[in-house]
N, C-alpha and C positions, 0 to 999 in steps of 0.2 A: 789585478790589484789583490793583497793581502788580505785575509779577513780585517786582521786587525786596522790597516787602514781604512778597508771601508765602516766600518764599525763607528772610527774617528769621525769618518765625513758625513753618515748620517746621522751620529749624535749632534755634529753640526747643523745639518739642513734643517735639523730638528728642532733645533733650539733656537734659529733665525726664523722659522718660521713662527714658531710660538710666540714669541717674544715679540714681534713685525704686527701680529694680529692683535695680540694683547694691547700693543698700544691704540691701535685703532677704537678700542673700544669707550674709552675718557674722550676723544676725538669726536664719537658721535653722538655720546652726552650730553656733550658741551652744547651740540647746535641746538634749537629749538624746532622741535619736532613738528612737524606741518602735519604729519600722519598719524598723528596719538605717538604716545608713550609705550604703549604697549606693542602696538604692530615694531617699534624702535628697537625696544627691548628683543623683543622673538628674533628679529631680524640679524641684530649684534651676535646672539647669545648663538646663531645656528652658522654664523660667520667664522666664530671661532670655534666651533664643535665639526666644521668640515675639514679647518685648517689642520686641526688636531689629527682627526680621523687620517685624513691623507698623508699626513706625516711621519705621524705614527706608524700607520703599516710599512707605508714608504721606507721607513730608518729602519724597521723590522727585517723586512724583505733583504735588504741592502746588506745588513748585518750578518743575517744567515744563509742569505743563499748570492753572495756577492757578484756572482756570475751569472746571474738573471738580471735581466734589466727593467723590467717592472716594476721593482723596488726603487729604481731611478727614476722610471715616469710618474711612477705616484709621486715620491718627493718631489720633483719638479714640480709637477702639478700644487701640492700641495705650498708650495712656496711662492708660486704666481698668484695664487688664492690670495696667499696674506699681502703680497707686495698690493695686488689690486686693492685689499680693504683698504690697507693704513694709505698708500695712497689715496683714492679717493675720499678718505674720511678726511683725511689733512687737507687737499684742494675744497672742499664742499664746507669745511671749517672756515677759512680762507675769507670765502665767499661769504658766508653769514656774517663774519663778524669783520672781516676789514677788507670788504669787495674787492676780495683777490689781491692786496699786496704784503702781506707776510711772502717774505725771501723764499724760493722754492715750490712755491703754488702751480707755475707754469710747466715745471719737470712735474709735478706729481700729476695734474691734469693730464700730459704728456704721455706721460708710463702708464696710467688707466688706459689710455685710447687702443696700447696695441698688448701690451703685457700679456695679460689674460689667455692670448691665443697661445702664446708660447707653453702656457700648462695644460690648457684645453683640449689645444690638437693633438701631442702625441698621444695626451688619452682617450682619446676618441676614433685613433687609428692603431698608429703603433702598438698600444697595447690589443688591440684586438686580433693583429697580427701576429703578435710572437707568445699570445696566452695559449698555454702555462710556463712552458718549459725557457722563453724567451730568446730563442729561435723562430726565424719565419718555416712556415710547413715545408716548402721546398724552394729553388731558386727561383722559381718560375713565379713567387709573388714578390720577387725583387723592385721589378718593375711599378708596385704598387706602393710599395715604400718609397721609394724617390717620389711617387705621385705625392705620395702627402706631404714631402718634403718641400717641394715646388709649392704647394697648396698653403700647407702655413705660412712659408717665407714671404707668398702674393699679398696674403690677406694681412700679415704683418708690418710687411714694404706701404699696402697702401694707405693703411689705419693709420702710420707711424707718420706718413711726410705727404699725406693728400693736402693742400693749402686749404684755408680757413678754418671755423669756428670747428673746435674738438667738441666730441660728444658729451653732454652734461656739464660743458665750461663752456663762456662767451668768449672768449678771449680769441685771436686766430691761432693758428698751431707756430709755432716758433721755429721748425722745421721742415715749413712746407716748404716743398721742391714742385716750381710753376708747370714744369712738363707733366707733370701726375695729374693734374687736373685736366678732367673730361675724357682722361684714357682709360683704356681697359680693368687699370690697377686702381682706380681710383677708388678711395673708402675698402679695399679688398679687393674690387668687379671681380674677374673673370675668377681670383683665386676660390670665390664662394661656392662656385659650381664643382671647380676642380677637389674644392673638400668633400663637397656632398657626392661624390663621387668617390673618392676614395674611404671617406664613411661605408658606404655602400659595397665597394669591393673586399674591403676588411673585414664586414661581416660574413659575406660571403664565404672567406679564409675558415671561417671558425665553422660553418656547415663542411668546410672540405676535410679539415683536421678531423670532426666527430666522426665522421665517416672512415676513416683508417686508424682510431684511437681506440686502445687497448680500455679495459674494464675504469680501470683507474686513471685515468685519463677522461674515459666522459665522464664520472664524476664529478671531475675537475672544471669541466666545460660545463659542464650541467651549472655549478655554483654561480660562474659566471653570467649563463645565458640567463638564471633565474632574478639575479640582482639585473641586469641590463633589461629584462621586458619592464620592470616596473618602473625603472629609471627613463625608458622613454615613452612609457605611459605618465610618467610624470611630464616629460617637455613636450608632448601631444596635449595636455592636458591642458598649459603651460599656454603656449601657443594659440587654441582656442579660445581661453578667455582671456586676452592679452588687453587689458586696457579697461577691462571692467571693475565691477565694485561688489560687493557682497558678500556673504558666508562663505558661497560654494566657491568664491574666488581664492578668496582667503584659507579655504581646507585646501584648494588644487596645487597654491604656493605652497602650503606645510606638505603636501603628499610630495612635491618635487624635491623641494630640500631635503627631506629625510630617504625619498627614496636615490638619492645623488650617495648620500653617506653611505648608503648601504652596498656599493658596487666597490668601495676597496675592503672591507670586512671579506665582501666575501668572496675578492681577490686573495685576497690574506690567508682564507680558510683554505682555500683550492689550492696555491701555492705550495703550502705549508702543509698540507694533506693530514688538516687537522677534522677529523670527522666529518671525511668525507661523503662516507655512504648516510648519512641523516639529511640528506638533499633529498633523496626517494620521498623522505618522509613529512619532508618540507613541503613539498611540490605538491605530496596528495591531497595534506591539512591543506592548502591555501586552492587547490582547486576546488576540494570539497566545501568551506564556509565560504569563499568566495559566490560561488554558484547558490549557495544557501540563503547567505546573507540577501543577494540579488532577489531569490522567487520570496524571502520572505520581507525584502518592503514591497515588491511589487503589490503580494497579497493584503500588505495592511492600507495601501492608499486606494489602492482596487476595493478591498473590503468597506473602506469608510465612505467611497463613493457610492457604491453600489448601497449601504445600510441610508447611509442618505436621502437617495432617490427612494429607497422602499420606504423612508418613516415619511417622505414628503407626499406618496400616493398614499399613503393610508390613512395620515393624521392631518394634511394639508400645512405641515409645517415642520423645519430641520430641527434634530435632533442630534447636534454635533459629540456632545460628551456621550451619549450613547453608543455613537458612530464609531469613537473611539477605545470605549469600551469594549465592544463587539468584535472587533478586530485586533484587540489585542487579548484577545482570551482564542481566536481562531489561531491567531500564531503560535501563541504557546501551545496548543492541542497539537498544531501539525509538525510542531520543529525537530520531533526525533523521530514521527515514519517518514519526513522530508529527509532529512538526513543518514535513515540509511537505505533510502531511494538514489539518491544520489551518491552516498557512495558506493554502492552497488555498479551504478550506471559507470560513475570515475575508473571504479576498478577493471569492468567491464573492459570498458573503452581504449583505456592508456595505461591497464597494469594486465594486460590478459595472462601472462605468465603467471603471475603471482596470483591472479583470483582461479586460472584452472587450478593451481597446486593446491590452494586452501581446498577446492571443493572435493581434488582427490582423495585430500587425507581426510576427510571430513566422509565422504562412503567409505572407504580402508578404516577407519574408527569402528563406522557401524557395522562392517563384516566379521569384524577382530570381537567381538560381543558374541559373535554367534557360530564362529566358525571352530570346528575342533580336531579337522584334518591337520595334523603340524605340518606333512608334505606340502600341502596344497596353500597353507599360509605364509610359508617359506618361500612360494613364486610368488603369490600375490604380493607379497612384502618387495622382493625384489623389481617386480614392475613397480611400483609405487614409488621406490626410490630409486627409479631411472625414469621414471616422467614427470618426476618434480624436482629433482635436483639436478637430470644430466650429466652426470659424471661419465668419465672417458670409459668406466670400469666397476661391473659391481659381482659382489661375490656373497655369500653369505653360509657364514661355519657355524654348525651346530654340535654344540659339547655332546659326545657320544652318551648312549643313556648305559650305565654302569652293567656288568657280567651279574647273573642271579646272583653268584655264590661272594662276589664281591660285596653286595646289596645284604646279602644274609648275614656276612660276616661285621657286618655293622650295627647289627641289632642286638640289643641289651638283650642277657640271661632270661630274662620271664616277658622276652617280648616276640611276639611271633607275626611273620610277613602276613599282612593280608592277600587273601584269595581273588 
């Protein structure tokens, strides 16, 4: 395909998608919200900020690098997104205000039940198969593309025509086919395993690629792997509190959604090899306040128990704003020799390259203050900048020091060499 066609078709995907979502949003307005107004709101507003996000890079991708197919998964994906909203908003509308008989409620019910997969799975397989370059690594993970093929079609076949009540509509499915019921396909069966299994193998792919990719290339990988750990820290998260209530349920939903947005950005980035080496630096900030942030509530709930129990033996009663107090004057004391405690240790641990280099030049600094051998500066100079930088080849020229009578003849009438 032509740039300029593809160009055409994702300003297309792109503009059905947007457009598809947007209306979905007056759609769930409209119902009377059982869950607040607000949880509505968040919910809508981040419905149509994935739709975007996905689309966007998607028609991105598509446009400039036509012959990747990433740019395809994403928009797919990002199209399934909107067809699922505005569907479901329109069936669930349906239902509130004219128990399901507004014309077309049964198909939108319908296309919620299996849609979804069809944008889900390629990204959750495919693309982790053929990232970056959109090619799979070699032929030998052919076989695991077909697997996921087989795997969505199951889960799609079954969702699409298992008999009775579709999920989140009473109604029976309109397309059930009798033989699907109780068999292996039924609701998805057997296809759920076959995905999680080629889930499984696909990541796999991506440890085999780092491992024969060139500099820029794990980069690339790198961007990816870094958006995909928080994105399935978000569906672990997701999953554990699956049916609950509260703050921490309600932060674990916003951590999923946003960290979901964040894996085509920085698909998009990698792709596009737009500042790619700022991943190094990505990874160190979030290892470092990551591990910070952790010891420093540990120490304020630890501190306010521990202040607790000491005002309750001493005084024979709690002193909670104290407690508080107390421990938030220990954090702030300890938050900057914690933090370059630990980055010390981060550096240590998972940048040893780059923390022996610092430390070489950093002796090479303090010798260069004291050293006035130029020979002998001249090899220290040159180990120094073959054990922190590795180059194939080093050399080092020194501008010859000038003939006396060259040196003399440079000096002004009433000025005389010193001795």
């Amino acid at each position: 395909m032509s740039r300029r066609a593809a160009s055409w078709l994702a300003l297309s995907l792109w503009v059905l998608s947007v457009v598809l979502v947007v209306l979905s949003a007056p759609l769930y307005w409209s119902i009377s919200p059982s869950d607040g107004i607000v949880l509505r709101a968040v919910d809508t507003a981040f419905a149509i900020v994935q739709v975007v996000v996905f689309s966007t890079v998607g028609a991105l991708l598509m446009a400039r690098r036509p012959g990747n197919r990433i740019g395809w998964i994403l928009a797919i994906a990002g199209l399934a997104i909107a067809v699922t909203d505005v569907a479901g908003a329109y069936s669930e509308f349906s239902l509130v205000q004219s128990q399901g008989t507004l014309p077309g409620t049964v198909w939108a019910a319908w296309f919620v039940s299996w849609i979804w997969i069809v944008g889900a799975g390629p990204a959750l397989t495919f693309l982790l198969l053929i990232f970056p370059d959109g090619r799979l690594p070699s032929g030998l993970w052919r076989p695991v593309g077909w697997l996921s093929v087989a795997a969505i079609g199951t889960i799609a076949l079954g969702m699409a025509f298992t008999p009775g009540p579709m999920e989140g509509f009473p109604r029976a499915n309109p397309f059930g086919f009798a033989p699907l019921e109780g068999s292996i396909v039924q609701y998805g069966g057997i296809g759920w395993l076959l995905f999680m299994a080629s889930v499984a193998l696909s990541a796999v792919s991506i440890g085999a690629r780092y491992r024969r990719a060139d500099a820029g290339e794990r980069q690339q990988i790198k961007w990816f792997a870094f958006a995909g750990t928080f994105a399935a820290a978000g569906w672990v998260g997701l999953s554990l509190t699956y049916g609950g209530e509260g703050t921490l349920v309600v932060a674990i939903n916003l951590f999923q959604t946003v960290s979901i947005i964040g894996v085509p950005i920085a698909v998009g980035i990698a792709v596009l090899k737009y500042r790619l080496y700022a991943i190094d630096v990505l990874i160190n900030r979030t290892l470092v306040y990551g591990a910070l942030t952790g010891t420093l509530v540990a120490v304020y709930f630890g501190g306010v128990a521990t202040t607790q129990a000491i005002f309750r033996v001493l005084t024979g009663q709690e002193q909670p704003q104290l407690a508080i107090v107390a421990s938030t004057l220990a954090i702030a004391a300890l938050f900057n020799p914690l933090r370059g405690l630990i980055q010390s240790f981060i550096d240590r641990r998972f940048y040893r390259r780059k923390y022996d280099a610092a430390k070489t030049l950093e002796a090479f600094s303090a010798k260069l203050r004291d050293e006035t051998d130029l020979e002998a500066l001249g090899v220290e100079l040159v180990g120094v900048v073959s054990e922190t930088m590795q180059p194939s080849h080093v050399s080092l020229w020194l501008r010859p020091d000038p003939a006396p009578e060259a040196r003399r003849s440079t000096l002004g009438p009433f000025e005389d060499e010193e001795e």
